[in-house]
Structures are given as C-alpha cells and as structure tokens.
C-alpha positions in Angstrom: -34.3 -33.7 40.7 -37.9 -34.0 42.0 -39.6 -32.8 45.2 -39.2 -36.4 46.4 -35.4 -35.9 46.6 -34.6 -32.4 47.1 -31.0 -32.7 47.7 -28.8 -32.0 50.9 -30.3 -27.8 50.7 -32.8 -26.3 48.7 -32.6 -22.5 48.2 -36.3 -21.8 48.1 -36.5 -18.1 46.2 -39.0 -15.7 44.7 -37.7 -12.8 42.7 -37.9 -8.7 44.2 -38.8 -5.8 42.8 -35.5 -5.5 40.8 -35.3 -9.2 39.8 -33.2 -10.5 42.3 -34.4 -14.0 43.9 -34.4 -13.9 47.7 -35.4 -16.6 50.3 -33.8 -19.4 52.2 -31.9 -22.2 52.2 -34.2 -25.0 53.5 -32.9 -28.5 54.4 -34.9 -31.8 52.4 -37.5 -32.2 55.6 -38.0 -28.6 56.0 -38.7 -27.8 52.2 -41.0 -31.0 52.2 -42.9 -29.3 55.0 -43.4 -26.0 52.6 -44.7 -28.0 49.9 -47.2 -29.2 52.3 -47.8 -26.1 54.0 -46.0 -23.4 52.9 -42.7 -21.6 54.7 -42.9 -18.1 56.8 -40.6 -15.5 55.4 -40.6 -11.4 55.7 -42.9 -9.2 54.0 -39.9 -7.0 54.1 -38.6 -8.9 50.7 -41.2 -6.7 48.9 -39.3 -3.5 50.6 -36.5 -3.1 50.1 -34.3 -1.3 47.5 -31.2 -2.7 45.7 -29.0 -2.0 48.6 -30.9 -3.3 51.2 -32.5 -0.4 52.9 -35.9 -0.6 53.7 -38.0 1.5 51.6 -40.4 3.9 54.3 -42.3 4.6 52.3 -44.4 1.5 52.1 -47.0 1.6 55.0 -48.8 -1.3 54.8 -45.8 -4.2 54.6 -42.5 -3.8 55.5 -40.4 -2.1 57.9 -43.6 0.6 58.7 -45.7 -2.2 59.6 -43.4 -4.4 62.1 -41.9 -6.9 58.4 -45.0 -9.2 59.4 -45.5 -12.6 57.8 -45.7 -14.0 53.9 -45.9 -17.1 53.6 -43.9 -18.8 50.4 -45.1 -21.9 48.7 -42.3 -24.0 46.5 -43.7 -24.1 42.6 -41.8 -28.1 42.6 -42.2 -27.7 39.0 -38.9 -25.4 39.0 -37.3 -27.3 41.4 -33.7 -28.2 40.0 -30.4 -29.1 40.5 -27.3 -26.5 41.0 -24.3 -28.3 39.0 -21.9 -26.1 40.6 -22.9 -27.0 44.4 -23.5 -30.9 44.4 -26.3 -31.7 46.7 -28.0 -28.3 46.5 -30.9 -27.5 44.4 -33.2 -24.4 43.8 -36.8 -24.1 43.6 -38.7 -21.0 42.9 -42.0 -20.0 45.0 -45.3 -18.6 44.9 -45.8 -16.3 47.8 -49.2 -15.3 49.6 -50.7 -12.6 52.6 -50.4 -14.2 55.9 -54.5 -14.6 55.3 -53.8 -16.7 52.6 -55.1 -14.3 49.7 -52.6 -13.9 46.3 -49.8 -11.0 46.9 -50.7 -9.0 43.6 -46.8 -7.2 44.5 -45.2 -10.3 43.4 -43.5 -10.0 40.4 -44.1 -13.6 39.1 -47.4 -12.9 40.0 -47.7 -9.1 38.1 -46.9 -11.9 34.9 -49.1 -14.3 35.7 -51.9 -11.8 35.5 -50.6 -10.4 32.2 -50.4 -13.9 30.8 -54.2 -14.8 31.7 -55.0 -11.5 30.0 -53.4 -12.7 26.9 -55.2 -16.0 27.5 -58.7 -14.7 27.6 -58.0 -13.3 24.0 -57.5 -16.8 22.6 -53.1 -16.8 22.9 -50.4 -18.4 24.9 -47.6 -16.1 24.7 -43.6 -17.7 23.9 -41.2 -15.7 24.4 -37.2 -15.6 24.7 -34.4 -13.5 26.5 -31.1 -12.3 25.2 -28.7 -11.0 27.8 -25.5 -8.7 27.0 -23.2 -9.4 30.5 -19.9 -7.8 31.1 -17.3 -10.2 32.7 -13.9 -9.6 34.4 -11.0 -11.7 35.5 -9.5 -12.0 39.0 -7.0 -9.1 38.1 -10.2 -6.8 37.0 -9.8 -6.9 33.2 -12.4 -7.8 30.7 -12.1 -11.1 29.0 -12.6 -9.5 25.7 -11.4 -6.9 23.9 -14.9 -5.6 22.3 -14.8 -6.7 19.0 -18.4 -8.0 18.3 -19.0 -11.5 16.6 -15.3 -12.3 16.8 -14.4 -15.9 16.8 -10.9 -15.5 18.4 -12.1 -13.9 21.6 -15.1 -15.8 22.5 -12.3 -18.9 22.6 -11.4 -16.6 26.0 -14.5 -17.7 27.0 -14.4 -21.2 27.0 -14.0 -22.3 30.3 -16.7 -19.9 31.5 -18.9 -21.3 28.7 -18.6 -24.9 29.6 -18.8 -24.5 33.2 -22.3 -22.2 32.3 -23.5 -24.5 29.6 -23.1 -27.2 32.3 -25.0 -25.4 35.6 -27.8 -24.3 32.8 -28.5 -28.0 31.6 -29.4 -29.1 35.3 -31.7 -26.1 35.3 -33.6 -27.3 32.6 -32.4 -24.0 30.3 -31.1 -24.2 27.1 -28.3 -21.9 25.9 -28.5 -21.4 22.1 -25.8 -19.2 21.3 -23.1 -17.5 22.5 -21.2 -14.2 20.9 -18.7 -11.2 21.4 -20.7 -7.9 21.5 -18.5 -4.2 21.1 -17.5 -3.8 24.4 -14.9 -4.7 26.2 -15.7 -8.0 28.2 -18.9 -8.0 27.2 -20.6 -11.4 25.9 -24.5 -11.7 24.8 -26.1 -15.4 25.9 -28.9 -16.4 23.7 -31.9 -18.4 25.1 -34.2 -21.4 24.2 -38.0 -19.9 23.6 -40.4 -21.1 26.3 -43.9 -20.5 27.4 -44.3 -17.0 29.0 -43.6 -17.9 33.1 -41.0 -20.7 32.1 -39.4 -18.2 30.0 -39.1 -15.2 32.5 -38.0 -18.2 35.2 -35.3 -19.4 33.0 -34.2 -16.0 32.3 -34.2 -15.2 36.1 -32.1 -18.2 36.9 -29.7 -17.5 33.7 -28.9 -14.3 35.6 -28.5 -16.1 39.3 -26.6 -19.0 37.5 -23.9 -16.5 35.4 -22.9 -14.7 38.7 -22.4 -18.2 40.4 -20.3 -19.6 37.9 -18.1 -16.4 37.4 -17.4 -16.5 41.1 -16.5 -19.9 41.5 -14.1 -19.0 38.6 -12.6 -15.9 40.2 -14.7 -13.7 37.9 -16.8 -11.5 38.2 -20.2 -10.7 35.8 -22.3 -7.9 35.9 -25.9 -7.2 34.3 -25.5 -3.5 34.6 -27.2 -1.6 31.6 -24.0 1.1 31.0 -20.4 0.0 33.0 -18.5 2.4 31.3 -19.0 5.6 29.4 -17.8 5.2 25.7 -18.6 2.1 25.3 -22.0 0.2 24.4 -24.0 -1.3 27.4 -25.5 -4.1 28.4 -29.3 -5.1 26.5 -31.4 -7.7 27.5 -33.8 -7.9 24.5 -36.8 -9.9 24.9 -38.6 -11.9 21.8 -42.7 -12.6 22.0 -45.2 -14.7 19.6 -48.3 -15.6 20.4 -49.6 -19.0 19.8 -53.4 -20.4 19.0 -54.6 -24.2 18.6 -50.8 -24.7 18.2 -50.0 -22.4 15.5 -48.0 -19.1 15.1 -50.6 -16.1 15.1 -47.5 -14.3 14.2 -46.4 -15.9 11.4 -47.5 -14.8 7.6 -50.2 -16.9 5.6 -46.5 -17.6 3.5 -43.0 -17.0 3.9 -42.4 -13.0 3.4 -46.2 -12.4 3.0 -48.5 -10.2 4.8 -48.1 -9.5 8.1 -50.9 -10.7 10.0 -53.4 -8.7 12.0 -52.5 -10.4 15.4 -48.6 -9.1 14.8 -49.3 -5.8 13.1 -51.6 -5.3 16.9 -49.1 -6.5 19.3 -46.8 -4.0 17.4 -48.4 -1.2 17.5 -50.1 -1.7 21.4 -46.1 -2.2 22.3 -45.5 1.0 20.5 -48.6 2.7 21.9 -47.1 2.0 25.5 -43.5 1.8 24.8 -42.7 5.1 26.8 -44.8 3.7 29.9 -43.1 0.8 29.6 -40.0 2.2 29.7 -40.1 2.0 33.7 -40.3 -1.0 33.8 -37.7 -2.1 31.0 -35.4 0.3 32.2 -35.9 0.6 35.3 -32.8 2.3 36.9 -31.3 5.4 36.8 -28.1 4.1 34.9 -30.3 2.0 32.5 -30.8 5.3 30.2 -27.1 6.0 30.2 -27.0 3.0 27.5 -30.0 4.3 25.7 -27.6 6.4 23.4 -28.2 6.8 19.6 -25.8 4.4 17.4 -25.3 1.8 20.4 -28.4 -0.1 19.0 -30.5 0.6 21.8 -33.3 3.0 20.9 -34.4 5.9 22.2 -37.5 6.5 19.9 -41.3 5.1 19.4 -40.3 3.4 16.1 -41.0 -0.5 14.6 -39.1 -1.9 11.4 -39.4 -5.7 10.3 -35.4 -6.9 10.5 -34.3 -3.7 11.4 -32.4 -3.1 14.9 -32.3 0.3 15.0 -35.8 0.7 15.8 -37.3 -0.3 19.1 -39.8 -2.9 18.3 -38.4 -5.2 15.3 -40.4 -7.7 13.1 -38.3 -10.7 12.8 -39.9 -13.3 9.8 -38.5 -16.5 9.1 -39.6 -19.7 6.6 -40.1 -21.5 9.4 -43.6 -20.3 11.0 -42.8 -21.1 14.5 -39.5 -18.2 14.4 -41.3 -15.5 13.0 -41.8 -13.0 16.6 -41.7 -9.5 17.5 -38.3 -8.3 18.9 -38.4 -5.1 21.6 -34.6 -3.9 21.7 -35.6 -1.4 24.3 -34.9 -3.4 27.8 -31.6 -3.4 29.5 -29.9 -6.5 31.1 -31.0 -4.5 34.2 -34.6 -5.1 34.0 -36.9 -7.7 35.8 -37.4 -10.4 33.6 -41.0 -10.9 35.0 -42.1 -6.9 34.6 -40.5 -6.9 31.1 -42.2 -9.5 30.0 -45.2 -8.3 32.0 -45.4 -5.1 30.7 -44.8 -6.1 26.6 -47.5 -9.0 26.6 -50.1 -6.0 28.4 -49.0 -3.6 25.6 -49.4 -6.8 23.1 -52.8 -7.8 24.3 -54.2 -4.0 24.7 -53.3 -3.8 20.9 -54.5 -7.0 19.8 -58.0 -6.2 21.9 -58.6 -2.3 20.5 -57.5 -3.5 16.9 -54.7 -1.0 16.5 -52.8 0.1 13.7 -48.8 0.6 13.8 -47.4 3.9 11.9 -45.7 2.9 8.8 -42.6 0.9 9.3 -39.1 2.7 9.8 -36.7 1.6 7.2 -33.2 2.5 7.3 -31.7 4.0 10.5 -34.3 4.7 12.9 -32.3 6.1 14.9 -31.8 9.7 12.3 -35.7 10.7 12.1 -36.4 13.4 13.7 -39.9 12.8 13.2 -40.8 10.4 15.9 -41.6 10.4 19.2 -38.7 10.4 21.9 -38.7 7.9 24.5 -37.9 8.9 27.7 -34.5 9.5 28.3 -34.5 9.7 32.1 -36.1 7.4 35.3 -37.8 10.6 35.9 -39.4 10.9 32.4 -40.1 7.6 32.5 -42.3 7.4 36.2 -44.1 10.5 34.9 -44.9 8.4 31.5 -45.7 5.1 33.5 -47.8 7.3 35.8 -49.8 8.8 33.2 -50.1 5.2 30.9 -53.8 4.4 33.1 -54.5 1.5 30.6 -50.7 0.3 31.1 -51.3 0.5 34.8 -54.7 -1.1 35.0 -53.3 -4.3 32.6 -50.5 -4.7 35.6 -52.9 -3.8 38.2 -53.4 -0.8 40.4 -51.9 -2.1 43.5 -49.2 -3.2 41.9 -48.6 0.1 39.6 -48.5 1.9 42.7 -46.5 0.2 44.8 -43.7 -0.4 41.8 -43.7 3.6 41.1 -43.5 4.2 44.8 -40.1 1.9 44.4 -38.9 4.1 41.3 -39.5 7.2 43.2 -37.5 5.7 45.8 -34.5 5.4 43.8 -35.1 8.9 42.3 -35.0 10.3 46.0 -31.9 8.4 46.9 -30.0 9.7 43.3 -31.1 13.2 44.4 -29.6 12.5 47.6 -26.2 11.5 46.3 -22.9 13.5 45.4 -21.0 11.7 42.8 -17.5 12.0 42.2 -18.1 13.3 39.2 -19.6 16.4 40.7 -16.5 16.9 42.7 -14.3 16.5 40.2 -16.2 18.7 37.9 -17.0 21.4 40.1 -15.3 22.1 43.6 -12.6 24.2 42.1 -14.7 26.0 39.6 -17.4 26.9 42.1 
C-alpha cells in the first residue's frame, strides 16, 4: 500500500482523548487531496467523552465554541492495508488549528513532545505494548476458561489468531506471542518493539484491528481494565529502553552486571511520578477496580529487577538489545499515546535530575506495608496528576489542563449515576 494507491476507501483517523481513532472514510481522490492540503473535520473530536456527549466544559473548542474547524493531515507513512475489508486501507493523521499552528491536545502530539524531550538528552526511546483482552462468542461465553499459560485453551483461539495474525501483517505490526491469562476469556497479545510513535501507533491499531476481527467472527473483544469482579483484569503493560549511537543505554556493561546509570534514572523518575501518572495509565474509573493486591497489577510505588509484583520491573537479558524497564501499572484501558507519554516524561525527568531509586523490592511487593500507596481511585489520581507540576509541565500545560478537565468530566458523570448495585444493595434496607 502507498499513498499512490490508496485503495477503494481510506479511513483517515487520529486517536481521542481515550485512545479511540476517529475520522472519515475518504475515497482515493479525496484522501490524495488531504495529503496535499489537508482535510476539514470537527474540533468537537477533542470533546467529547467515551459516550459521545460533548464535554461543556471546554470553552474554547467544541460544542461551547460552535465545533469550528481542524484541519487533519494523513502521516502516509502509516498508511496501510485492512486485510479484513479488501480495498480499504487506514492511515493515521496529524491534526492542526484552523490557523495552521500544531494542536498541543492531540494525543499523538502530547508523545511527540515527550519523545523530543527524550531526544534533547541524547536517547530515542523503543518501546513495546502488551495487551490482556477479554473475548466472547456469539452466544456470550468466554472462549477460555481462565487457566493462564494453558496450551489446550489457546487452540480455542485459533481461528481468531490466524484471522488477527493476518489483518496485523498488512498493518505493518508484528504479533510475537500469544497466551492464556487467569480469567475467563481473557488472552494477552505480545508485540514487536518499535521506535516510540510507531510503537504507540501499532499499539493503537492492534486495539482497532482486535475489535474488527472479533466482529467479523461473531465475537466480541473488549479492552476493559476489570469485566468482572473475582476475576483478574485486563493490563496493558508497556516496556521502554532508551537507545544512543545505536546501543542499549539500558543494558549492563556485561550480562547480570551493574545496572547502569541511565536505567537506575528512568527507574526511579518513573517511580518519582508513578502516582501522577496514574491518570493517565489508568485513566477510568473502572481501571482501579483491577488494581487489586495478588492480581499482579500493583497498587504501590515499588521497582524490582524480574519481579512482577512491583510496579516498575527491571527486565535483563544476555542479549543487550532486550534488557528494558517494564511498568505493570497501565490497564488495557489506557491511551497508548498518554501511557507512553507520560513514562518517557517520568524517564527523562529522572535521567535529567540524576535520581536515585529506593532499594529494589525483592519478594512480593505487594506485602510491604512500607511503601507508598498508589492511588486507588480516579479521584486520588486527578488530585496526584494535579499536584505532579513537573509531570504536567513535561506533557505541557495546555494539554494537562485540558486532559484533567476530561477526567473531572467522567468523575462528575460517575457521581451522577445510580448503579444497580446501589439498588440492589440498598432500597430495601434504607
């Protein structure tokens, strides 16, 4: 596929607020006109919430200011084909004010920044994705029974596999591995490494490409962090190293030596902003119902080299260009752009204020008592992210502002809400 042969319809897309990719599906002359000049779309893409209700409180864009102009420009480089739709293809975009000045709201944008930051320290940043998705069949059950690593059930998942492994090879992304994880119906997808943008695009597209596939099979997939109470939820871990003149900054001097500085940095600025973060990798309100203790997902500020129970994990290898820092912390929920985003700040605010991680946790992280608690709650987490400045500046202001605004927005609409759980709990007691 290349921009000289787009295919019958190309759905030109830039990922929202929560990750999902929204735009318009432009015919071959049409998208060759927005690579020359760029296509009109809504400014109300950077309003609204996962339901699609505008969000008021934005004043400047969207609904409050008449959903004027943004004009989208096609990045050809991620044009590709869709497998599963013959003759369409998909191309990601860069989008811009109708003056022509970068939109600093922009997710892929927010990373962009993050990355240059990074850059004027001397590092490219690689990084990888690891998604945990639930999936059902056309009768509602899981396709698993939630035995992790089991080689009889992921046979159940062949023909979703294949059909998967195929979309993702014409969309450029490599699938590494696939396994069973302890939950009923839930799989975890392993992906290639890839320079920081690339990566966070091929995780975006993973994401589009899963629910595609499972409802062309009469499935259906979800990335939600927690479907079920009982049972572990969904992660969607994300692995960094960063790279100078070609070689590993992460890896040892020798296989199981010293850590070096530029690791033992990223750590600790990742730890040192791990609660602000949190917004950002978890950034719905049913994200912290998977952060449970024993689920390996982790609900402290803890690091440990090979160890999943703590947060941020040290993974070596005797091959320099695996050795990588591991945050278990995000959900399969979070924006692959603002998770990324918001580690490589945390990485680069460490390597650039030479910080020094606590001692390493060894054994389970997971039963001290003696470190700090993450946030448990969106709440808890705004009021960290709010109160992170350095966090906020790395990501920008405008942008800070504008996400938090969309994180009180959910908060309001929770508050608003009356579950069935409340009734069922409470109208005859009360």
């Amino acid at each position: 596929m290349s921009k000289s042969d787009p295919g019958e319809f190309v759905l030109l897309g830039m990922p929202d607020v929560n990750g999902s990719l929204r735009g318009k599906a432009l015919s071959g002359d049409a998208f060759e006109a927005a690579v020359r000049d760029g296509t009109v779309t809504t400014d109300l893409l950077l309003g609204l919430d996962p339901v699609d209700t505008p969000i008021t409180d934005y004043e400047e864009f969207g609904i409050r200011s008449g959903a004027g102009d943004l004009i989208v420009h096609p990045d050809t480089d991620t044009l590709r084909a869709l497998a599963w739709r013959p003759g369409w293809s998909i191309c990601l975009s860069t989008p811009t004010w109708r003056d022509g000045s970068r939109c600093e709201l922009a997710t892929r944008e927010v990373l962009r920044s993050a990355l240059a930051g990074m850059a004027e320290l001397g590092y490219d940043v690689m990084a990888a994705f690891e998604y945990e998705v639930r999936l059902w069949n056309s009768e509602g059950q899981p396709l698993s029974g939630g035995i992790s690593y089991s080689l009889v059930e992921i046979a159940r998942y062949h023909e979703f596999v294949g059909r998967l492994g195929e979309a993702l090879e014409g969309l450029g992304i490599e699938l590494t591995a696939v396994h069973t994880e302890a939950g009923p119906g839930l799989v975890e997808l392993n992906l290639a490494a890839g320079r920081g943008l690339e990566a966070a695009d091929s995780a975006a597209l993973v994401k589009f490409a899963v629910k595609e596939v499972a409802a062309s099979l009469d499935m259906r997939a979800s990335f939600l962090a927690k479907t079920a109470p009982g049972e572990e939820g969904s992660s969607g871990h994300v692995h960094i190293s960063c790279w100078s003149d070609k070689e590993n900054a992460f890896a040892p001097a020798e296989p199981g030596g010293e850590l070096p500085p530029a690791c033992t940095r990223a750590v600790a600025g990742m730890l040192e902003h791990l609660a602000g973060s949190s917004l950002l990798l978890n950034p719905t309100i049913n994200s912290y119902k998977r952060l449970v203790p024993g689920w390996f997902a982790p609900v402290n500020t803890s690091w440990g080299v090979e160890n999943r129970s703590a947060a941020v994990r040290v993974i070596g290898s005797s091959k320099p260009e695996r050795c990588r820092i591991e945050c278990r912390r995000p959900g399969a929920d979070a924006n692959p752009y603002l998770a990324l985003a918001a580690l490589v700040v945390s990485a680069a605010n460490g390597i650039r204020g030479d910080l020094k991680p606590p001692p390493a946790v060894e054994g389970d992280a997971y039963a001290r008592d003696d470190l700090p608690e993450l946030p448990g709650s969106l709440e808890s987490a705004l009021a960290a992210f709010c109160a992170d400045g350095e966090l906020r500046r790395g990501l920008g202001e405008p942008f800070s502002d504008y996400y938090a605004t969309s994180r009180a927005w959910e908060l309001k609409a929770w508050r608003e809400s009356v579950t069935d759980w409340e009734r069922e709990r409470y109208e005859r007691a009360v």
